[in-house]
C-alpha angles and dihedrals in degrees: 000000000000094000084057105059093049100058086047090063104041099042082053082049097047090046087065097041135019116149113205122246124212124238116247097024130247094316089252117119109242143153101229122154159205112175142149150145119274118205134176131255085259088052096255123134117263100232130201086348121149119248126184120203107194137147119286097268120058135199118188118219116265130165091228089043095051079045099063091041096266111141138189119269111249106282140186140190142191130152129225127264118227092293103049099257129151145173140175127197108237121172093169121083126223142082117317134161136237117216148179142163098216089175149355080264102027134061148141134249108174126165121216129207115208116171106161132019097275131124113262117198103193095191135211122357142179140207121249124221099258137216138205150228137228141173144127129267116234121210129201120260105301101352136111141155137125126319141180125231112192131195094216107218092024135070092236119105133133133229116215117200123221113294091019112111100156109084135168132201117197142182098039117151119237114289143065138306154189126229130209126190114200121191101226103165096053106003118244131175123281112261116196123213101198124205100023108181115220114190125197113259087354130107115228092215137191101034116175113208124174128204130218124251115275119266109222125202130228154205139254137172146105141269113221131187128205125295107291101002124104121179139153117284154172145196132212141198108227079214102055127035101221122115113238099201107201126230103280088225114046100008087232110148129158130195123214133192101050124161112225105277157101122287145186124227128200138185137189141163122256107177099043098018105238122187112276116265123217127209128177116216141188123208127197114207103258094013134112114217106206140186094045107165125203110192108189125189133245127290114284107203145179146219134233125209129181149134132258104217125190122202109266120302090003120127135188147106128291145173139210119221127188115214102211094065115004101246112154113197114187104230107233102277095231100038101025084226114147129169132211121194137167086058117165114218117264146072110331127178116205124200136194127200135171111244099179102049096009113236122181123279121264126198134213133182125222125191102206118190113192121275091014137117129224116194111160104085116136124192120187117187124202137222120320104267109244127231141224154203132250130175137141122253102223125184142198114304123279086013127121139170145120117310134186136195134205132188099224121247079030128101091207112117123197138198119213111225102280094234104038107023094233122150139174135189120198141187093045121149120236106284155090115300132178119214125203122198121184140172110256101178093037107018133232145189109268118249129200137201135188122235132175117209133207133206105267104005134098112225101220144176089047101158112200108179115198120214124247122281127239114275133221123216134195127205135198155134133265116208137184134204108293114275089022130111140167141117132310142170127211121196134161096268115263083023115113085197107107110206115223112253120200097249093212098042104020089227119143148176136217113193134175096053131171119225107276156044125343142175111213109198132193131195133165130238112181098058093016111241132189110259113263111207127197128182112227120177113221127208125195108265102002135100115239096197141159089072107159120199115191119196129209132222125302114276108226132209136208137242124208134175145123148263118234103210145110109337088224086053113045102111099058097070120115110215107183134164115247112243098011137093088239125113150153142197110215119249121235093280093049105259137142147196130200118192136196097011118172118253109269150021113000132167115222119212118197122187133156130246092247113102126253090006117141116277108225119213135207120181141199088023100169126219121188120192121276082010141127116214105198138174099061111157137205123193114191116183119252114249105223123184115207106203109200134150108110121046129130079217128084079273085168095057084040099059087036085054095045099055097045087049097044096034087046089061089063091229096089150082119181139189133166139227119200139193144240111265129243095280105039112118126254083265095064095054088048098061091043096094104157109207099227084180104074092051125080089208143015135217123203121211095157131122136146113245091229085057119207114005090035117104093164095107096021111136116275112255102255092056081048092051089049100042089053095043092050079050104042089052094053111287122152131237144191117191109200124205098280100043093071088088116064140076094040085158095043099080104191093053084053086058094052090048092049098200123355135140087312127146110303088213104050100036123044118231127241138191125179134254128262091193106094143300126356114027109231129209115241105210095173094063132086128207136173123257102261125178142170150182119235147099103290128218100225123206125200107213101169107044099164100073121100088241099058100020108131097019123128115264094236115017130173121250119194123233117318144129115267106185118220137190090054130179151221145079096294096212127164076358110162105190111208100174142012140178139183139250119253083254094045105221097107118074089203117186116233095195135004142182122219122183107228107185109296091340132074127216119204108214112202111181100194124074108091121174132174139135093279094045102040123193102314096101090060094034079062109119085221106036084057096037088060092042097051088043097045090051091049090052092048094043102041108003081244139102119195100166116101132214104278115234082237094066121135124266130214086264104037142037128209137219137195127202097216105121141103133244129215 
């Protein structure tokens, strides 16, 4: 068991590293040693038995193998004398083996270590009982040949011929093995089987082992010609039928995947043929044979004759070509003879062909044969090949028609293509030819040209341009209902060509006409008239008059449109055609509808019933017959009354800042009425009586200086009664900061303003909610009048109104005051905005609606102005947008000012310096 062990490790040592030892030593004498006794399994000396000391890997020797440069590991062999004993003289270090076959069922497989020059007496040894191995070899698909099967670390191996795929190795001690399969007939690549068990007096059976696929071996060489000639050429195996074409520069070639063998080359010239060249090669499995030479001779050729025949009594020049290589020889002009030589042998085709005249061209094949003469061609040529004439008819521009054309002395007709006027005439004999064209609908003079022709050519580009035909012409008159005049216009119908009418008479003329039927058709345009038709038939050369074209009344078309005004006032706006008896009074929404208005330009003038009001203008409004022509808009500009006097505010820069930002939008007019001040008599405020009627909006800038409780200043009745009935029947208002104070005691006016500074103990407080959408009023809270200066965060809470349509949903307002805690009883209230506090506990509205009767106040809660805050609140972009918008809405229920590109954005306000100064 032992033994056994031993051999495992160092066979799988001497796989990984056996070092080759040289046959014959170092040269120096020496007395070195490896020596030993050799016994049988029974104990017996092995007496006068071969034993072989050699390195750890072992190749057998093989002719095939020798053959590839594989050669034998060093080995060396002695036999033991009568009592078993051998040695073997080794001068080289390294790892060998020691090995006998005792018996057919014993041997010995025993590794030695020698590491300096030194003798080694191994001792005694014995032979193990020994096992085998069997199996079958495995080829890959259709293939077959010799292989090698080798026992590595040991000298058994066996060695399968072709065809044979079942193998055995016996006598191997216990232990295990490697096995390598080597292709030898033909080669093939080593394959390894690791860890191979070899049991004692056992047979490791049904071994698979599979073989590479078969190298095969190859030829290269060149094929030369003699000194100072080139040509085409190829090379063949006898024992394959493919072609191998050589490189055209240096005739090098080469063949691969080649069994071992012996072949046959041959070479021969293409282009010239050369005699074929035979070479006799042999081929080793996995080898290349190079410098093969293949010498060929020099080019063998042949000659053509033959004869060139016309039909009888027929005469020219001709020419022979042959197709292969574009050689022309001329046939002798009497006999016809020609001659062809240096002729390779091979397929030729030979054509004829007249060249004056020129006659068809005729073939002919000729099988050469090198070095032979073939001299029984025969070429007949037919009849010359005629000519012909082409061209183009043209006629005058803009004419067209059916033309014909005719060769003279000739009763063929011919007809040019209808649309291009192309024509050919084939199969004509060399010659002069003249050529007439003529107009056949309608008709023309005939023209002729003269042409020459020549056998086998076509005579193109030959022009031939035709006169004009004979017009016809119609007359007539065009008249309109009696006392009516206008413009008008009369034209064949389809046609885009206006014919020229005698304003004063009608009468008019049409002149140029084909031959036929017309329809001559009339309308008027200015007025517009219906189209009259009337059918007229035309002859060449002749007038068709006494046409008469009467014409019907004017068709009208419509205008409609709207004015853009008080919404109160709409329906009492003249819009009217200048110069017409045609006019319209605008409806409750502001439209309009003009009807039977003349075709063409009109200028519209809209002004309203009202005396001494601006008259608004729009010119070159179009109107086509049967037509509406909609979308005409008038824009009058909106009257606003500031009222101003009293205000514990800077009321002066306010109404000064009012009118520059309404009247700089170009939708305002503005005036002011102002009060009496603080010291004017009884007398005064009774003769201060403001006419709200004639404004489309008002624009409070009132207030008393003792603020809420304070009546002192507060309007006589009768401007209160007024003020409440403009706004009861429609009128518009807008309440600025500072007018939210005043009238505690004037109910009504406390209504219009919804919540504002008013008595905490006669009005309940509200705020807004911060919980969702949308914000709700609280009417049953109070709160303390709380302000602040300071720039301002805006929401708009309510972005589908007119007023705030557009706007961003957060923008940035610079420093004014915004007032909370405010009062009132917050009925028909609309919030559109809102903002906070710096300490955000107030939900304070920016702007508000309320609904007051028929009529609507805008409520807008920034715009601060006094001596310490100067103008910045009102200079604000979104502070004046809202203005301008919420004094549209109230006015007209309309806003047609858009959201400037300066507005402010959630980060930064903007301001504007476009307002006045006192």
């Amino acid at each position: 068991m032992n033994r056994l062990v031993l051999i495992l490790i160092v066979t799988v040592f001497l796989f990984s590293c056996a070092d080759k030892v040289t046959k014959g030593g170092t040269g120096i004498e020496t007395t070195n040693s490896i020596s030993g006794v050799l016994h049988k399994e029974d104990g017996a000396a092995a007496t006068y038995t071969e034993v072989s000391l050699r390195s750890s890997l072992y190749v057998p020797k093989d002719e095939y193998l020798t053959k590839l440069g594989v050669s034998p590991d060093f080995v060396l062999y002695d036999t033991t004398d009568n009592e078993g004993v051998f040695q073997f003289i080794v001068t080289d270090t390294g790892t060998f083996i020691v090995e006998a076959f005792v018996t057919d069922t014993s041997a010995l497989l025993h590794p030695v270590q020698k590491k300096d020059s030194v003798p080694i007496d191994i001792g005694e040894l014995t032979a193990a009982l020994t096992g085998s191995l069997s199996g079958v070899v495995f080829f890959p698909q259709n293939e077959s040949g010799k292989v090698l099967i080798q026992v590595i670390g040991t000298r058994k191996y066996a060695l399968l011929d072709s065809g044979v795929v079942d193998f055995s190795i016996t006598s191997l001690p216990q232990g295990m093995y490697i096995l390598r399969i080597t292709g030898v007939s033909p080669y093939r690549d080593p394959v390894e089987i690791n860890n191979v068990v070899v049991l004692s007096g056992e047979i490791t059976a049904d071994l698979e082992l599979t073989v590479s696929n078969a190298q095969t071996g190859g030829i290269k060489g060149k094929l030369a010609f003699p000194a100072g000639q080139t040509g085409r050429a190829d090379i063949k195996l006898v024992e394959s039928d493919s072609i191998i074409v050589p490189d055209s520069l240096t005739g090098m070639f080469e063949i691969v995947n080649l069994k071992a063998g012996r072949y046959i080359l041959l070479g021969w010239g293409e282009k010239p043929f050369r005699d074929t060249v035979r070479v006799t090669v042999d081929v080793s499995w996995g080898e290349v044979t190079e410098n093969i030479v293949l010498t060929l001779g020099s080019p063998v050729s042949g000659i053509v004759r033959g004869q060139v025949t016309l039909p009888d009594n027929q005469t020219g020049s001709y020419s022979v070509w042959i197709i292969e290589n574009g050689r022309t020889v001329v046939p002798d002009v009497v006999t016809g003879n020609f001659e062809i030589t240096d002729l390779d042998s091979g397929f030729y085709t030979l054509q004829a062909w007249g060249v004056k005249p020129p006659r068809d061209t005729v073939e002919y094949q000729v099988e050469m044969g090198w070095n032979q003469l073939v001299d029984t061609v025969l070429l007949k040529l037919g009849v010359p090949i005629k000519g012909g004439v082409s061209g183009t008819v043209f006629l005058p521009d803009g004419q067209s028609g059916s033309l014909r054309l005719q060769l003279e002395n000739d009763t063929a007709v011919y007809t040019p293509d209808s649309s291009s006027g192309v024509f050919a005439i084939s199969s004509l004999d060399s010659g002069k030819y003249t050529i007439k064209a003529w107009g056949v609908n309608p008709p023309r003079d005939t023209v002729s040209k003269q042409v020459e022709v020549q056998w086998g050519i076509t005579t193109g580009t030959i022009d031939i341009l035709l006169g004009t035909p004979l017009p016809g012409e119609i007359k007539g008159i065009v008249t309109m209902p009696e006392g009516q005049g206008g413009r008008y216009f009369v034209a064949l119908e389809d046609d885009t060509v206006f014919v020229n009418v005698d304003t004063a008479s009608g009468v008019f003329s049409m002149t140029e006409l084909d031959s036929g039927e017309y329809t001559i058709q009339a309308w008027g345009i200015q007025p517009v008239r219906d189209t009259v038709k009337q059918t007229v038939i035309v002859k060449w050369g002749s007038v068709s008059d006494n046409v008469t074209l009467v014409l019907g009344a004017p068709v009208t078309g419509s205008i409609t449109g709207n004015v853009w005004f008080s919404a109160a006032k709409r329906d009492s706006v003249i819009v009217k055609v200048s110069g017409e008896n045609v006019s319209a009074v605008t409806d409750t929404a502001g439209d309009f509808i003009l009807q039977n208005v003349p075709n063409g330009y009109h200028t519209l003038l809209a002004y309203k019933m009202v005396s001494g009001s601006d008259t608004l203008r729009q010119d070159s409004i179009e109107v086509l017959p049967q037509k509406v022509t909609g979308g005409v808009e008038f824009r009058f500009k909106l009257k606003a009354l500031i009222v101003d006097g009293i205000n514990d505010h800077d009321w002066e820069q306010i109404s000064i800042n009012v009118i520059a930002i309404l009247e700089g939008s170009g939708n305002f007019v503005v005036s002011r009425s102002t009060s009496p001040d603080t010291s004017a008599v009884a007398s005064a405020w009774d003769s201060w009586t403001p006419d709200y009627s004639a404004y489309d909006v008002i624009l409070l800038n009132y207030n008393s200086p003792d603020l809420m409780d304070n009546t002192l200043y507060s309007w006589p009745q009768a401007v209160k009664d007024d003020f409440e009935a403009y706004v009861n029947n429609g009128g518009g208002v807008v309440a600025l900061q500072s007018s939210h104070f005043i009238h505690g005691d004037w109910s009504p006016y406390v209504y219009m303003m919804g919540v504002g500074q008013y008595s905490l103990t006669e009005w309940q407080g509200y705020e807004l909610t911060e919980t969702g959408e949308p914000y709700q009023i609280l009417v049953n809270k109070s709160s303390p009048a709380t302000q602040n200066y300071e720039q301002h965060k805006i929401q708009v809470i309510l972005s589908s109104h007119p007023i705030t349509k557009g706007i961003p949903e957060y923008w940035l307002h610079t420093k004014d005051y915004v007032y909370g805690g405010l009062r009132g009883p917050a009925q028909n209230m609309t919030v559109l905005s809102c903002t906070w506090d710096s300490a955000g506990e107030h939900n304070k509205p920016v702007d508000w609606l309320v609904d007051y009767g028929k009529g609507k106040i805008y409520n807008l809660s920034i715009g601060y102005v006094d001596s310490y805050t100067g103008n910045t609140a009102m200079q604000c972009a979104g502070f004046q947008t809202m203005l301008i918008r919420g004094a549209e809405w109230v006015a007209s229920g309309l806003v047609s000012y858009d959201v400037p590109a300066d507005f402010p954005t959630e980060t930064a306000v903007s301001i504007r310096d476009n307002l006045g100064s006192k």
